[in-house]
N, C-alpha and C positions, 0 to 999 in steps of 0.2 A: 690265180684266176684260172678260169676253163675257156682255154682256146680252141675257137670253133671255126676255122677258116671257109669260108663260103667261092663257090668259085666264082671268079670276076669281082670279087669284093678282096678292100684291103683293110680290115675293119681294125680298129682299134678295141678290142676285146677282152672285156673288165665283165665277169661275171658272178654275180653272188650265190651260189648255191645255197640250201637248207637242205644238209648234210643230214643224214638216217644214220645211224651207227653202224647198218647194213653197207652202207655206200661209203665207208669210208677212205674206199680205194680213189674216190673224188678227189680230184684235187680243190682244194679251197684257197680260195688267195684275196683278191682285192673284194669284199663285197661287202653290202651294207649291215647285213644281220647271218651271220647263220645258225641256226638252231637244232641243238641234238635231244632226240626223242622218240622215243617207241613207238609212236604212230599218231593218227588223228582221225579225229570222232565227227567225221561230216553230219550234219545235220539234216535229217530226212526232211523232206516238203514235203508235207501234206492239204490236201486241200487246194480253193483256188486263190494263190497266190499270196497265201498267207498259212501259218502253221498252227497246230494245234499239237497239246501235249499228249503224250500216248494213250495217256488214262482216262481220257473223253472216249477213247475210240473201245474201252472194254464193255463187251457186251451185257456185262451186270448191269450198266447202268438202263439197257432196255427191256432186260429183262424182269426187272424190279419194278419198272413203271407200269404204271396202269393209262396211262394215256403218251403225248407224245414229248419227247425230251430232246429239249433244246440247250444246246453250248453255247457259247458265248466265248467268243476271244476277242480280248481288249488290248486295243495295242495306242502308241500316238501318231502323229502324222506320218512320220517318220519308220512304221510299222514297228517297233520297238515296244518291247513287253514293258507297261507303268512301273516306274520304281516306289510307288505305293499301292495301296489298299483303294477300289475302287467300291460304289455301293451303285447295285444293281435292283431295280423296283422295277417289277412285274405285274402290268393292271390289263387284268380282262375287261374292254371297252365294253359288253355285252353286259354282266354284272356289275362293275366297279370293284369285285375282287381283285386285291394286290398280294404280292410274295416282296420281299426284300430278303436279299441275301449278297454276304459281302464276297470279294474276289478270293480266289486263291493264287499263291504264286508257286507254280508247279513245273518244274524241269522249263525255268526261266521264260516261264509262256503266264500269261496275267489272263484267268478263265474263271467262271461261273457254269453251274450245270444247273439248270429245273427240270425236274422230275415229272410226269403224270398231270401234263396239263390238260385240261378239259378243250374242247374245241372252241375256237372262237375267234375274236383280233386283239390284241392285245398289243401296248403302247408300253414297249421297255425305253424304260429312264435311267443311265449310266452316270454318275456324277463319282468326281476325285478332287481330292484338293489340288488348287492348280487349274484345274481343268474348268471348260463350259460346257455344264450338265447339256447331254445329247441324246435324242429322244428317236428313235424307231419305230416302224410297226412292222409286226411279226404276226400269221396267220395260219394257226394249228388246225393242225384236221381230228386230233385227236384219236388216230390212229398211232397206236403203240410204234415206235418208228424214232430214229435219231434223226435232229436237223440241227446241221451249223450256222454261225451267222457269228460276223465281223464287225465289231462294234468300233473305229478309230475318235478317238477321243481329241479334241484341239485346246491348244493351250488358252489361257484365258489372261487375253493381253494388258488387261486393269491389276492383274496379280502384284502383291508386292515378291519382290527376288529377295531373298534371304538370304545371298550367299555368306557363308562363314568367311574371314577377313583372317583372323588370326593365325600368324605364321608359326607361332611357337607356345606350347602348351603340354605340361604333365599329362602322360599316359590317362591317369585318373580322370583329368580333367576332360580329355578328349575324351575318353570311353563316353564317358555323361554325357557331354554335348555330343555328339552324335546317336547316342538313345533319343534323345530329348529330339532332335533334330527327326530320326527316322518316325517319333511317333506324332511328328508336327505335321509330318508329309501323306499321313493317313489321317489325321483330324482327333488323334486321340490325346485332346486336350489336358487333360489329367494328368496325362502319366507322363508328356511332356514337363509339364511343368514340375514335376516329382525330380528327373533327372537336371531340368536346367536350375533347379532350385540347388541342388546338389554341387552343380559344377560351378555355378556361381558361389558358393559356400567355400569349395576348397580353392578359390580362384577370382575373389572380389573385383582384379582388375581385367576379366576377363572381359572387353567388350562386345563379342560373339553372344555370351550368355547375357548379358542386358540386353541387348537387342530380339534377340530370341525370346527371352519374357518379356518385352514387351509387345511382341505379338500375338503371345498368348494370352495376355490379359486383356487386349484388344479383339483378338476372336473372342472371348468371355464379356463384351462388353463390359468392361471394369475400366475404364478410362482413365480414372485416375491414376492407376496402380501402372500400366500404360503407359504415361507419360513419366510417369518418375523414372522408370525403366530407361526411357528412349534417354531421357536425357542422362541418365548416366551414361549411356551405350555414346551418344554423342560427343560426350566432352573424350570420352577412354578414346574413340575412334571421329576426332572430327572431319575426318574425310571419308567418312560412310555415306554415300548417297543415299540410299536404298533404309538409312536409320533416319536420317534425317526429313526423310519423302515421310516416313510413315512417322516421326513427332511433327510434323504441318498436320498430319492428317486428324490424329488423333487429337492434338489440340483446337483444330477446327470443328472437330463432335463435340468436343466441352464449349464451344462458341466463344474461345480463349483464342479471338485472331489476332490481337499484338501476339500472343505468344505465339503463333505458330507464323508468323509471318518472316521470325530471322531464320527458322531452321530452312524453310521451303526459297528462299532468295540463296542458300548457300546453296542447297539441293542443285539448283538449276545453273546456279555457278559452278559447278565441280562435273556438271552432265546437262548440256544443253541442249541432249538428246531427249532427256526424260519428261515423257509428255506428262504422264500424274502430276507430276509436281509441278508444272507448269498451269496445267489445270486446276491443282488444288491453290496457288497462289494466286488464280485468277480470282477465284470465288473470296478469296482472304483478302484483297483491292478492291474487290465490288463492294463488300460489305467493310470497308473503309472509305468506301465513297472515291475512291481514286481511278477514275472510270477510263481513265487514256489506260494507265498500266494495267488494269482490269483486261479491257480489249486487248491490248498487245501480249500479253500473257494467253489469253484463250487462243488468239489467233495462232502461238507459238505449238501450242498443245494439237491442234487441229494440226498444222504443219508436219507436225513429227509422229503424234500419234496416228493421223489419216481416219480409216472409220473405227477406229477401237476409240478413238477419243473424241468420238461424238456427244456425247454428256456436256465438253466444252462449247459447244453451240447456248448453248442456256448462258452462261456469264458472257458470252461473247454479244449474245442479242440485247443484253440487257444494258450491257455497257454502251453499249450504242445507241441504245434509246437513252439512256442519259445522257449523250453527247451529244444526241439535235438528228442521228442520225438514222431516220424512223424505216426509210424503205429498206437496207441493208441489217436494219434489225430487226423485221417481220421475215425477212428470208434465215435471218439467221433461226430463227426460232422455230419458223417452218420446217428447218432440216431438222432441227431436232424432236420435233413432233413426228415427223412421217419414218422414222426409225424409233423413237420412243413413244406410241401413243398410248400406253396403257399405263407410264410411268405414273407413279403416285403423285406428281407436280404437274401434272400436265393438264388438269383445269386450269391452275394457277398460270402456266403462261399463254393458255387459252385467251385466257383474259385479261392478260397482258399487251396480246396481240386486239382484242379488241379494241382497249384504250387508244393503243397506237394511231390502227385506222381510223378514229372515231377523232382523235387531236388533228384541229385544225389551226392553233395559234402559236406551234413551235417553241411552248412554253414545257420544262421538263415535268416527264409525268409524276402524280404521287403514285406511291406503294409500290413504284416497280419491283423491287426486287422479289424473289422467291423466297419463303422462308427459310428454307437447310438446301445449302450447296446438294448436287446431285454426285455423291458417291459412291461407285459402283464395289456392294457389297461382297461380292463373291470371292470364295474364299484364296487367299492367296497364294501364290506359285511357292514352293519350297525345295528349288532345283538343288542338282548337285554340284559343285566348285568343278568349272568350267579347265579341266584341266590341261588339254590340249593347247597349244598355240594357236595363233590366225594365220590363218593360209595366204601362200602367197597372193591369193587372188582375191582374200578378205577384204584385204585395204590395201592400197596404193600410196607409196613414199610421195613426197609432195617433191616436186620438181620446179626448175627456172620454166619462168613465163617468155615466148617468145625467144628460147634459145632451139635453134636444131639439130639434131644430133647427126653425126656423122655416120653412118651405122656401118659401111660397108670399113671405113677407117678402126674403126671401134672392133670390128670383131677380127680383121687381121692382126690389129697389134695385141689384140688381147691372146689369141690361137697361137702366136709368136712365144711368147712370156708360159703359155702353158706347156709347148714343147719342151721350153728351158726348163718346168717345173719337173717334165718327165726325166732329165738328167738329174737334175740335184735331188731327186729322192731317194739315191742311192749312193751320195756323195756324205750327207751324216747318220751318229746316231743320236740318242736323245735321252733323255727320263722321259718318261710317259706314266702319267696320273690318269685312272678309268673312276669316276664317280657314277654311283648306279643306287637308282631307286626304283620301287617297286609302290605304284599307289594306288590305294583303295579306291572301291565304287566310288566315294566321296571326295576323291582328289587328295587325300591326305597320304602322306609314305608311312608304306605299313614297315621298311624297311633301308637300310643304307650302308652299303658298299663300299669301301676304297679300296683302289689297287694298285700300284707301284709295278713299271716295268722299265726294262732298258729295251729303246725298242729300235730297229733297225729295218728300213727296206729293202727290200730287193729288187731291181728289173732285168731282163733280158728281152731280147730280139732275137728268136727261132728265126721268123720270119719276117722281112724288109715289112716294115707299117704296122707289125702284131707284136702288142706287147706284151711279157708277163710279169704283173706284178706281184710280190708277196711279199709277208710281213716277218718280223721275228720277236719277241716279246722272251724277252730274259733268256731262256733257250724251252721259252714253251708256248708253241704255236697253234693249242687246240682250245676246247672250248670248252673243257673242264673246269680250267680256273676262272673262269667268269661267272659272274653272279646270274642264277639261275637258267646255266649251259647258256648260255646267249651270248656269244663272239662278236663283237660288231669290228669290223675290222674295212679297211679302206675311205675310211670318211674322207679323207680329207684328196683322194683320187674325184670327188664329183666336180672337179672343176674339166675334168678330159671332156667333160660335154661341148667345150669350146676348141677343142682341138679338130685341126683342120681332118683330119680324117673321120672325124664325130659330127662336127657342130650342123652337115646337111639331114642326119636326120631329125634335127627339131625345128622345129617354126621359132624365128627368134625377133624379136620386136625391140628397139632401142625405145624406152620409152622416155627418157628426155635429161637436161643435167640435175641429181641429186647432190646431196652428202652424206657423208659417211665419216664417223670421230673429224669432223670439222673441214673435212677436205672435200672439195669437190667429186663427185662419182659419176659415170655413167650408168645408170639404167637397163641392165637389158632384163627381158621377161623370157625365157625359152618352155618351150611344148612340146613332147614327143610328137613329132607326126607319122598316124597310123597308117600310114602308106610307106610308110620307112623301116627298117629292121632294128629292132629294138635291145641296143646295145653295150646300155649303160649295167644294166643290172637284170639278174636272171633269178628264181625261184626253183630250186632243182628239189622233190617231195616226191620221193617214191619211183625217181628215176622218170619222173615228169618232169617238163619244164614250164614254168610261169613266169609269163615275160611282165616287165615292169612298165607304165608308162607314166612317164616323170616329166613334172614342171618345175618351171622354180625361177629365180630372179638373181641375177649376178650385180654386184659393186663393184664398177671398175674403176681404177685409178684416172682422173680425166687428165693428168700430166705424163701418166709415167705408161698407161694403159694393162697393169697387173691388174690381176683381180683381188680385191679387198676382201670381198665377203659375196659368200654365196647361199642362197637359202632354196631348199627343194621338199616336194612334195610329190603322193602319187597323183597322181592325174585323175585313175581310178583306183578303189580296192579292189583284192583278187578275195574273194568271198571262201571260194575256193579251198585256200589256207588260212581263211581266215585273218588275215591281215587289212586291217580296215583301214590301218591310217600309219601314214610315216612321215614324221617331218626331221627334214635333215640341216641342219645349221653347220660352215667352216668357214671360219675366219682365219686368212692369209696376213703373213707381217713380212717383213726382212728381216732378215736376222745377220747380225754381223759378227766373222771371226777373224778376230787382233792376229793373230799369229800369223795365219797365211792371206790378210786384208783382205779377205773374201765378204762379200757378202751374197747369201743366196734367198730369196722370197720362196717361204717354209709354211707349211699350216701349221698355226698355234693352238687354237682351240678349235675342236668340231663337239655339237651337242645334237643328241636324237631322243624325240620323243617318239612312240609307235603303240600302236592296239594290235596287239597280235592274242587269239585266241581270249579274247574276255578280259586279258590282262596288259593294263595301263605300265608303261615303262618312259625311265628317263635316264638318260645315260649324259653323260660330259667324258669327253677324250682331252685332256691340257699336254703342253710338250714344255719342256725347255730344258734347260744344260744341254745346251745343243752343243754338238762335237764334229770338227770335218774329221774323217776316214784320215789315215797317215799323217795329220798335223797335230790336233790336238788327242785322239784316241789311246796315245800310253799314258794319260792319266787313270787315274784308278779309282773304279768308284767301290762303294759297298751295296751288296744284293740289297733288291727292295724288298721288302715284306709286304705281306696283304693286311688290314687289316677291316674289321667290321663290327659298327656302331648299331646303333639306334635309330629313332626315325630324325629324319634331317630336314633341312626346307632348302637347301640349294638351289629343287627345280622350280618351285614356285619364286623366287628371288629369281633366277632368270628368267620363267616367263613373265613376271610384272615389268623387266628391265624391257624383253620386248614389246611386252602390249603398249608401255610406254612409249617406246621409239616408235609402233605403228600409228 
């Protein structure tokens, strides 16, 4: 580590640098990444508050024009370049003259240029798959002259999600399905279906590729074709929501509602979040006359979808006017008019709503129903496999009802147990297994890693309350031998965040009794507070320093008051270096040794996921044959060797394990 003693401070000082091969004379010790590298490629801002790529800004393009040229930079909410092909239509209000022209993706900036527009107001229409087509007005003077303009695109939350499911797959096979996949996500239906027709060929039980074509034949209106697809995709993969959501759907266009009524009941059983499918099985109950479950189905949709699933207002009104219940379903119907009134059904429950008022003898009405369920058309979302973990602040472990937590007890014995951790980490040594992945835009590993070390710590005390910690790894402590120069070293030190000399600068919150492998845990949630010195971890880039600020949630033992398991995040990214995201996973055990009847509470496993520079990484640290110093250590081991495979699914098997326990 890089001790940094501050006066009147007695810090506990654990800093991670990102070592320059210039800077080597650094010391590097306990930190979470350090990375060796020739330099870094900041990214110029241009513009207000949004970037454009360089080659909008060369002057050919004004000098070529005969009137005025407008760019176009398209980004998502999120200001992030589209990972598809956008289609941009250009109509002069004045003539009704249009241009269409599709995006380009250029030094990872998603832009359109038109040339020599005539003067006038003109109504740009931006439309992607995925997305809900958004419409602008822009007003040329038709003076030769560049103007830019910021088009943010929103996602379109009726979309079906496609994510790919499949853990394991032939190179070949993957190749295809993600052709087929990249040309689903710009709408080039053809040549999609060319690649997944392929990978379904060399890979029949691939249930990614059934499901994928049957979306494609459902954008192609081919229905039938559609549903054979889905249900293959169904049986291969009976826990696909998102395969199942769309055979309800599509056997609901064929007006095949026994059939689509057991896919969309599992749908909503596996995600009782998923408003579509709650909505599509609303309409599949109405039009089975089952008018309670009809209602409590819409209702469930309205619930979780909010205003994206207003279209459920239609089954919802109608079920209610079947069940006697007239005033509550003219309002239903209402709300779905005063946000839908141009929809193609909206005479139809015009005049539905007339009946209603018009019944005076509480008798049910004829004809209520609409004739075709109201499904919202637009084209569906085709993200990329959601690679990252959930943050500790995504979701909250579920906790005892009416228990209180002790909090001021809770963090003394826990700051106790960690000082003890700061002696025994230099009491053994250990085998130490580094698993490392490298994964594509698409969440898949483009690559996979093992390494073998013998590994041992170090600490000293320079100075009373400052510690130094370092590492040793077979007798090589750099960061050569790790897969692509990326060292990650001290994982399993983020528990010092609890140590009494640490734990006053985070805000720490007991949040109540959980579990953890079956035993009781306490809960705490901790936050850098930025009023505090920030001194868990450091970014040292050019002889600068970037300070880290870290959140994250501890599992404390509720009998023993160790800590179990710890899990952290940044607070913020430092954009900076580019480091957008880091999530830190270490899980604590005891470890016992027979010889000298010691037992010491050891980190066994630490996992890191992190975005650094564009590039998605996953890394696992495992330990064991644990050894104490002078009791067991004239055993003899054999050197480990490195070795390196193929693409693996390790990280995705761990992150399913956590999305699960979240």
């Amino acid at each position: 580590m890089i001790v940094r003693p501050k006066a009147g401070l007695n810090p506990l000082a654990i800093r991670p640098p990102w070592e320059l091969p210039m800077k080597r004379s650094i010391r590097v010790t306990f930190c979470s990444i350090c990375f060796l590298a020739a330099g870094y490629a900041l990214a110029q801002h241009k513009g207000q508050g949004f970037d454009f790529p360089d080659h909008v800004y060369n002057d050919a393009h004004v000098v070529a024009s005969k009137g005025t040229v407008l760019i176009l930079s398209i980004s998502d909410t999120r200001h992030h370049a589209l990972d598809r092909q956008a289609v941009v239509e250009l109509t002069n209000t004045t003539n009704n003259s249009s241009r269409t022209m599709p995006t380009e993706d250029v030094e990872g900036k998603t832009s359109v240029t038109f040339v020599s527009m005539d003067p006038g107001v003109y109504d740009i229409a931006v439309s992607a798959v995925g997305y809900v087509t958004t419409h602008q007005r822009f007003v040329a003077s038709g003076i030769t002259r560049s103007e830019k303009m910021q088009v943010i695109l929103r996602k379109d939350p009726s979309a079906t999600d496609l994510t790919i499911n499949s853990r394991e797959m032939s190179p070949k096979v993957r190749k295809e399905l993600l052709r087929g996949w990249a040309d689903l996500k710009s709408a080039k239906l053809d040549d999609a279906q060319k690649h997944l027709e392929e990978a379904e060929k060399l890979d029949p039980s691939n249930s990614d590729a059934a499901f994928l074509l049957g979306f494609v034949y459902f954008e192609k209106k081919d229905a039938d074709r559609a549903a054979q697809y889905l249900s293959t995709a169904t049986k291969l993969a009976p826990h696909n929501g998102q395969a199942l959501t769309l055979q309800g759907r599509v056997e609901s266009y064929r007006k095949n509602y026994d059939a689509a009524r057991a896919p969309l009941e599992q749908a909503v059983a596996i995600n009782p979040k998923n408003w579509m499918a709650h909505y599509l099985l609303s309409n599949v109950y109405l039009k089975e006359k089952e008018y309670a479950k009809s209602r409590d189905q819409a209702q469930m949709a309205l619930d979780e979808g909010k205003d994206a699933a207003n279209a459920a207002e239609l089954p919802l009104g109608q079920a209610l006017a079947q069940l006697h219940l007239y005033q509550p379903a003219v309002e239903a119907l209402g709300a779905f008019l005063r946000t839908s009134p141009t929809d193609p059904v909206a005479p139809q429950v015009r005049e539905i709503i007339g009946q209603i008022e018009k019944s005076t003898n509480g008798q049910p009405l004829s004809s209520m129903t609409v004739s075709e369920p109201v499904i919202a058309e637009t084209a569906p979302e085709v993200p990329t496999r959601n690679w990252e973990p959930l943050s500790v602040d995504a979701v909250k472990p579920d906790v005892a009802a009416g228990v209180s937590c002790p909090q001021g007890k809770v963090l003394y014995n826990a700051g106790e147990h960690v000082k003890e951790l700061v002696d025994d980490l230099s009491k053994f040594d250990a085998m130490e297994e580094v698993y490392h992945e490298e994964l594509d835009k698409n969440g898949f590993p483009k690559k996979e890693v093992r390494l073998k070390f013998d590994y041992v710590a170090s600490i000293a005390e320079p100075v009373p309350g400052t510690l130094l910690v370092d590492e040793y790894r077979s007798s090589r402590s750099g960061t050569d031998e790790f897969p692509d120069q990326i060292a990650t070293k001290g994982l399993p030190a983020l528990a010092f965040v609890f140590h009494p000399d640490m734990r006053d600068n985070f805000d720490m919150q007991c949040e109540g009794l959980g579990k953890w492998n079956g035993k009781s845990a306490w809960l705490v949630h901790f936050q850098q507070r930025e009023d505090k010195p920030h001194r868990i971890e450091d970014y040292v880039v050019n002889n600068k320093t970037y300070s880290v600020s870290m959140k994250g949630r501890a599992w404390i033992d509720a009998d023993t008051y160790e800590i179990v398991r710890l899990e952290s995040d940044l607070a913020k990214p430092i954009p900076e270096i580019q480091l957008l995201s880091q999530h830190e996973v270490v899980d604590y055990a005891p470890v016992k040794f027979p010889k000298s009847k010691t037992e010491l509470w050891l980190p066994k496993n630490a996992e890191l996921t992190f975005n650094f520079r564009n590039h998605h990484y996953y890394r696992q640290h495992s330990f064991d044959r644990f050894m104490l110093f002078a009791v067991d250590t004239q055993e003899k081991r054999k050197e480990p060797t490195a070795k390196s495979d193929g693409p693996g699914s390790r990280f995705h098997q761990w992150l399913h394990r956590k999305k699960q326990h979240a």
